[in-house]
DRENDO-1510 file (C-alpha; in Angstrom, 1 decimal, always signed):
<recs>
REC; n; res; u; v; w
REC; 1; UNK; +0.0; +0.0; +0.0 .
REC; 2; UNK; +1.0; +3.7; -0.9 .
REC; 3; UNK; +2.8; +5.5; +1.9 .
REC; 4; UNK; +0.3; +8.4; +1.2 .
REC; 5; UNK; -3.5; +8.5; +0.2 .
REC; 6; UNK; -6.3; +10.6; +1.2 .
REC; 7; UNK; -9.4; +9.1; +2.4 .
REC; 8; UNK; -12.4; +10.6; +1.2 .
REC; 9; UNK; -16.4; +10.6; +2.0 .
REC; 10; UNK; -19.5; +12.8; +0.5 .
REC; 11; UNK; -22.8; +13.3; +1.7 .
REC; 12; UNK; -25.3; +13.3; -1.0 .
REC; 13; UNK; -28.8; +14.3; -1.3 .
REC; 14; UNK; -29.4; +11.0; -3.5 .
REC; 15; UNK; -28.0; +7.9; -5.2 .
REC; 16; UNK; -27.5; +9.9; -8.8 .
REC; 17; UNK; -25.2; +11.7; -9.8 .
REC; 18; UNK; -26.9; +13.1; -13.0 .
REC; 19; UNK; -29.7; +14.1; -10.8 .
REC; 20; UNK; -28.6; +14.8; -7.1 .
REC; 21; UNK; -26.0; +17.3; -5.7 .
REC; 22; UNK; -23.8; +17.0; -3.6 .
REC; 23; UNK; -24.0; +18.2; +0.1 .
REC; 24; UNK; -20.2; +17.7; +1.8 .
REC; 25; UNK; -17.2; +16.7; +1.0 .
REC; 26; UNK; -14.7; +15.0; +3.8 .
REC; 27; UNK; -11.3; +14.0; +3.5 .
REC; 28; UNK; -8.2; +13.2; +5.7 .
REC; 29; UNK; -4.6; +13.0; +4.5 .
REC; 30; UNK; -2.8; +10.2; +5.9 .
REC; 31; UNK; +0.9; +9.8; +5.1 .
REC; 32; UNK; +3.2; +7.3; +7.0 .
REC; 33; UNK; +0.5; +6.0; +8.9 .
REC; 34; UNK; -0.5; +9.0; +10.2 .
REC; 35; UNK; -3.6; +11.6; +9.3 .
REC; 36; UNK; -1.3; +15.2; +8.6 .
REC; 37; UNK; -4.5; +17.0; +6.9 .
REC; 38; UNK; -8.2; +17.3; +6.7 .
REC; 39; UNK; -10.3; +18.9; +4.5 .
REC; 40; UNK; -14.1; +19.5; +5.0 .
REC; 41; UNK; -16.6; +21.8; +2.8 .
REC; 42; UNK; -20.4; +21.9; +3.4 .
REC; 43; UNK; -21.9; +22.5; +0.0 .
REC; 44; UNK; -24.9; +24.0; -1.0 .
REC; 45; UNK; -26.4; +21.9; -3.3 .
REC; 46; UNK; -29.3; +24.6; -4.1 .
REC; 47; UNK; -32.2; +22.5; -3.5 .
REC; 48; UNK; -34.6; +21.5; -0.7 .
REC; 49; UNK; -33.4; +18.2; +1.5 .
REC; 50; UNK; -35.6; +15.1; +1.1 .
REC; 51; UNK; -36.7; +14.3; +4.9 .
REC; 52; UNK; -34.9; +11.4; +4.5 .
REC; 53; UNK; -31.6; +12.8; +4.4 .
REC; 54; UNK; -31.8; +15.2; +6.9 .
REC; 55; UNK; -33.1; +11.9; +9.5 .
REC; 56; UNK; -29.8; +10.1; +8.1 .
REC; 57; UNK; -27.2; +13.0; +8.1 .
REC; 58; UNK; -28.4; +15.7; +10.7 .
REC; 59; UNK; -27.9; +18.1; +8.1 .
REC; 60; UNK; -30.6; +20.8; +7.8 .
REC; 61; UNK; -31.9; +23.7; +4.7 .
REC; 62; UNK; -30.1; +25.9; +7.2 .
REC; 63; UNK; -27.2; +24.3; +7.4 .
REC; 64; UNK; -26.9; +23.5; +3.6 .
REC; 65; UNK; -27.9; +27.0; +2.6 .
REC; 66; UNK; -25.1; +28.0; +4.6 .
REC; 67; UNK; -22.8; +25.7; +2.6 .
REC; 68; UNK; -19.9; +26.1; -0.2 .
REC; 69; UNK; -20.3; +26.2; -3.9 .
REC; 70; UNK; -20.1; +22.9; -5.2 .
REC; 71; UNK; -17.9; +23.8; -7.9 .
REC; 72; UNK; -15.4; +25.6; -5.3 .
REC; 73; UNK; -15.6; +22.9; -2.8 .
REC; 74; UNK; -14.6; +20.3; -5.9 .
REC; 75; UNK; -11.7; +22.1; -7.0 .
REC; 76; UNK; -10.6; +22.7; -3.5 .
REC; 77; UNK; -10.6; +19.3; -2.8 .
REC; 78; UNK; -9.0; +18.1; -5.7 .
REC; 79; UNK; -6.2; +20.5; -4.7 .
REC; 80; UNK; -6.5; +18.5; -1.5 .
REC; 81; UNK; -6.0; +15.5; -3.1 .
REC; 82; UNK; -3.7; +16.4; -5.9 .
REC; 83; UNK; -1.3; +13.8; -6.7 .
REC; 84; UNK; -2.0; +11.0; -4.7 .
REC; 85; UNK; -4.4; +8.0; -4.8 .
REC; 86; UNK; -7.9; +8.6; -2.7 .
REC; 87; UNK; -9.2; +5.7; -0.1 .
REC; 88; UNK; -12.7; +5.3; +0.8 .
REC; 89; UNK; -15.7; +3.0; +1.7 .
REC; 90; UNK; -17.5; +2.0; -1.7 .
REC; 91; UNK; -15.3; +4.6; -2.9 .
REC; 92; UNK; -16.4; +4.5; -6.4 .
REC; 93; UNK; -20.1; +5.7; -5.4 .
REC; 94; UNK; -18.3; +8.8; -3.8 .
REC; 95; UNK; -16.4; +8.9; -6.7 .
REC; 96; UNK; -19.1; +9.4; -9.1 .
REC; 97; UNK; -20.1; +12.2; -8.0 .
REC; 98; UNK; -16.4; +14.0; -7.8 .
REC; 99; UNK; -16.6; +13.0; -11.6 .
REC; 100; UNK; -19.1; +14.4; -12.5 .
REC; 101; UNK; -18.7; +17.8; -11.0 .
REC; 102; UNK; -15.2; +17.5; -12.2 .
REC; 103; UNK; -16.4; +17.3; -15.8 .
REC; 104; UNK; -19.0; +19.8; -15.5 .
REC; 105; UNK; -15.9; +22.2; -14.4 .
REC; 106; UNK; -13.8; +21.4; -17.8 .
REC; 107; UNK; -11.7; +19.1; -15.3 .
REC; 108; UNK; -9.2; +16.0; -16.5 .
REC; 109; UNK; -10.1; +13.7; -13.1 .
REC; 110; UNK; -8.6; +10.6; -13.3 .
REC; 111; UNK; -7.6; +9.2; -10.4 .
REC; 112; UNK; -6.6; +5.6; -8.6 .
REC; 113; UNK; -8.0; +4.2; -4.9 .
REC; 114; UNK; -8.4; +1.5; -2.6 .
REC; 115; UNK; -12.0; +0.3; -1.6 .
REC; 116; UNK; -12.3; -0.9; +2.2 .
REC; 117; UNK; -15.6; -2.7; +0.9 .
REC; 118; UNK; -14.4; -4.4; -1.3 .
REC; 119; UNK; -11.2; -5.3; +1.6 .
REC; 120; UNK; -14.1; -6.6; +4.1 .
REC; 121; UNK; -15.6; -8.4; +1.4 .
REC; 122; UNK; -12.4; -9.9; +0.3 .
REC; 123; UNK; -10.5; -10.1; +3.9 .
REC; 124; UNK; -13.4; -10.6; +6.4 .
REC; 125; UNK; -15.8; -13.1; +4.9 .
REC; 126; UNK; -16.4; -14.4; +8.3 .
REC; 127; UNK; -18.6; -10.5; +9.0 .
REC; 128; UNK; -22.4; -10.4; +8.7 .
REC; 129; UNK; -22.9; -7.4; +7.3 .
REC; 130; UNK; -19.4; -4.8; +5.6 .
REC; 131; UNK; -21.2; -1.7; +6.0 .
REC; 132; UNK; -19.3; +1.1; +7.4 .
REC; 133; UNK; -21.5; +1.2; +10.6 .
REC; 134; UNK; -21.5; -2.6; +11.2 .
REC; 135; UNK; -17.6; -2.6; +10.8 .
REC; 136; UNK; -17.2; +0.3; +13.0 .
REC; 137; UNK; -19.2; -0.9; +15.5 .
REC; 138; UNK; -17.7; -4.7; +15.7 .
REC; 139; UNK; -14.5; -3.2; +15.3 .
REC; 140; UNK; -15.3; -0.5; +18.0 .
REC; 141; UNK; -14.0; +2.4; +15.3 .
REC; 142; UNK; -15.4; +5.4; +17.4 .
REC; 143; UNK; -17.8; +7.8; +15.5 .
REC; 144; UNK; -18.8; +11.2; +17.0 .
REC; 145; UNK; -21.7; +11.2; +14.2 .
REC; 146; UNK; -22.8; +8.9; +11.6 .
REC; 147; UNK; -23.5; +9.7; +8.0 .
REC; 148; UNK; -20.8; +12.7; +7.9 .
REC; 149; UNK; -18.2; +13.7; +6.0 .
REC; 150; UNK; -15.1; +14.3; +8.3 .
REC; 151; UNK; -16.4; +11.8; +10.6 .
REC; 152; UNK; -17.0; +8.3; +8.1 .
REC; 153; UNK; -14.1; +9.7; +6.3 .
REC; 154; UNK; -11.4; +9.5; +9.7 .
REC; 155; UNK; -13.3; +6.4; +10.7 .
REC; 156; UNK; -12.4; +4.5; +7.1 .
REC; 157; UNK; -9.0; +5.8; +7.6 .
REC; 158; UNK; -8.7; +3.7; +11.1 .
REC; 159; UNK; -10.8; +0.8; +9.2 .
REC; 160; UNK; -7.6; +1.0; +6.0 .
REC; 161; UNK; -4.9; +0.8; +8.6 .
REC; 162; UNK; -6.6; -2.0; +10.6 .
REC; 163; UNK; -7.0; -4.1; +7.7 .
REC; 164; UNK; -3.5; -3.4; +6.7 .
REC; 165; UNK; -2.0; -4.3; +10.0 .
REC; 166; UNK; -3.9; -7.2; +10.3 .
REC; 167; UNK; -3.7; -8.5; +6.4 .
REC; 168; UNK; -0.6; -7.0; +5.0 .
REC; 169; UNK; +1.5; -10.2; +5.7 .
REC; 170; UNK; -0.6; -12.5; +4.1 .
REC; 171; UNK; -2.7; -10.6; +1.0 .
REC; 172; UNK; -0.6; -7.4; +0.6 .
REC; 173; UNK; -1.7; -7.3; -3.1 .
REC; 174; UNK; -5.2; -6.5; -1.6 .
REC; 175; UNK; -4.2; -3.1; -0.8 .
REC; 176; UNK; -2.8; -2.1; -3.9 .
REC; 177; UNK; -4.4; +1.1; -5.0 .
REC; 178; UNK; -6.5; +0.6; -8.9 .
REC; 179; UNK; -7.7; +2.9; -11.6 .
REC; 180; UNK; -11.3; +4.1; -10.4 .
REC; 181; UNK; -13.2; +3.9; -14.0 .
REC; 182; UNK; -16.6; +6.4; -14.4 .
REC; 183; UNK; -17.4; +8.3; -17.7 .
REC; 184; UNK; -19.5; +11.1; -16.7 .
REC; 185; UNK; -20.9; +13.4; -19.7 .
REC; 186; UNK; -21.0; +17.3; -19.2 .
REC; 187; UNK; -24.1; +18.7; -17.8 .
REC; 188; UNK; -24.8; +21.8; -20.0 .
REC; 189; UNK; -26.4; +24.6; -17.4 .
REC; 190; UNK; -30.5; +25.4; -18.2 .
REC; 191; UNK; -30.5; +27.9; -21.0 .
REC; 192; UNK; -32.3; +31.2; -20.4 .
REC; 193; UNK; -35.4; +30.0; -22.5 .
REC; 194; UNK; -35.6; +27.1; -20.5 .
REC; 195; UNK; -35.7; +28.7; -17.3 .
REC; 196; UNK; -38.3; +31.5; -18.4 .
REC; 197; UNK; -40.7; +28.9; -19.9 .
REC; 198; UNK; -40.0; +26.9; -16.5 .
REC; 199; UNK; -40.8; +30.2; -15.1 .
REC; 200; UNK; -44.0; +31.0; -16.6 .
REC; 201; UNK; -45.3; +27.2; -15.8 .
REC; 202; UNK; -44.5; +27.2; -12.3 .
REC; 203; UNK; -45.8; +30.7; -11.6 .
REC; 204; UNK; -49.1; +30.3; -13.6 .
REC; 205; UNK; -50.1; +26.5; -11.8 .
REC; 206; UNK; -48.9; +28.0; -8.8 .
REC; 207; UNK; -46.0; +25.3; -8.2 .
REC; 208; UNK; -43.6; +25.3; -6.0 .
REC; 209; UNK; -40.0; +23.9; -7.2 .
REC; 210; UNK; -38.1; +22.2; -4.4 .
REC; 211; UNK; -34.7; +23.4; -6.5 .
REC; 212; UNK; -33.3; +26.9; -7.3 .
REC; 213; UNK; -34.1; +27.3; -11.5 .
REC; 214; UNK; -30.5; +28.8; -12.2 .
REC; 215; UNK; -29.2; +25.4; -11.0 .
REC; 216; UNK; -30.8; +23.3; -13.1 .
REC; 217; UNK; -28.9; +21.3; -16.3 .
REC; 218; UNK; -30.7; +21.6; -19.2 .
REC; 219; UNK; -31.9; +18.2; -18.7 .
REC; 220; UNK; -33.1; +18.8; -15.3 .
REC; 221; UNK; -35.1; +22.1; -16.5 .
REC; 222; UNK; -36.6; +20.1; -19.9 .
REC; 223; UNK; -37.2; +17.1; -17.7 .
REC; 224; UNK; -39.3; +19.4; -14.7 .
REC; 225; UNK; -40.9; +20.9; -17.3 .
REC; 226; UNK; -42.5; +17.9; -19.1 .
REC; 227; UNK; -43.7; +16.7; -15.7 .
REC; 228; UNK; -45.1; +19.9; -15.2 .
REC; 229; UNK; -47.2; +20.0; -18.3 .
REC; 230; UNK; -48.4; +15.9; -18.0 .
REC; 231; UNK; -49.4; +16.9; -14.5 .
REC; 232; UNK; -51.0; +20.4; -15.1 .
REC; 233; UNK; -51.1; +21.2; -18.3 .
REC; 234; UNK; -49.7; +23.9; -20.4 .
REC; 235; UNK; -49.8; +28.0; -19.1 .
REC; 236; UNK; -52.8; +29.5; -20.0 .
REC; 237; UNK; -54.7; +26.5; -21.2 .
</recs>
């Protein structure tokens, strides 16, 4: 295993990254065994929180609204990050989403990593479940809170070096860190006729959007809009 890596977890406000944002970015730095860095951004993904989110995270509007832009908070942790492999649990799903907003920026992100889920899966067969809170919890990792950033991202880190010290003698190739493959396409932002005809539907059926219209991709505005005239109709008809 690399001598220096930086462990990364994001909270999201869904499973997609072509249709959710998201909501904070985590990261420590660990180099020789040790963390030397962290890095945390709340982000503000511009949208309400589904309930279920906030219940999971503890993360409120307030809080979020009070958050990063998510284009800053990417390229300020890929500074972070520059130059070394990243470490993470079902890093790929993180990863996704770092793509993504990396190519929306006009940003080359290709990057290698080591998966501590796929290293329970592979080195502890024997454990009922290889979530991050089962592990944690069996392992007695210590958490101050669940389901954020910082927090999951320091507690991986101690899961990575117990799995090492326990498993480097024996399946040291396990550790060795691969090319993370994900092949986003550029989310173009909502044009301005878009968001004016979006406009005009909202305002005349008296609708509510739970996301801010100047964030929308111009799939996101065409795709709201369609729903909106299937549900309501067209303005003025």
């Amino acid at each position: 295993m690399t001598d220096a890596y930086v462990v990364v977890d994001l909270e999201m406000t869904g499973l997609n990254p072509k249709t959710d944002r998201i909501l904070e970015i985590g990261a420590v730095k660990v180099q020789q065994g040790g963390i030397t860095d962290v890095f945390h951004r709340m982000v503000n993904p511009r949208m309400a929180l589904p309930e279920g989110i906030v219940a999971l995270t503890g993360i409120t509007d307030e809080m979020a609204r009070s958050g990063d832009d998510c284009g800053q908070a990417v390229k300020e942790f890929l500074q972070f990050a520059e130059g070394l492999p990243l470490a993470g649990h079902n890093l790929i799903y993180d990863y996704r989403f770092l793509k993504q907003s990396a190519v929306n920026l006009g940003i080359l992100l290709e990057k290698e990593g080591i998966d501590t889920l796929k290293l329970a899966r592979r080195l502890l067969p024997d454990m009922e479940k290889k979530t991050l809170d089962y592990l944690c919890e069996t392992l007695h990792i210590v958490r101050a809170r669940n389901h954020r950033a910082l927090e999951d991202a320091r507690a991986t880190a101690e899961l990575l070096a117990y799995l090492w010290e326990r498993f480097q003698g024996t399946d040291a190739d396990a550790f060795l860190a691969k090319p993370l493959q994900y092949k986003p396409k550029k989310q173009q932002p909502a044009s301005a006729a878009q968001k004016r005809r979006l406009k005009e539907l909202l305002e005349y059926h008296k609708i509510k959007l739970d996301r801010e219209i100047d964030s929308l991709t111009r799939s996101e505005a065409s795709r709201i809009t369609d729903k909106v005239i299937f549900a309501y109709g067209k303005a003025g008809v």
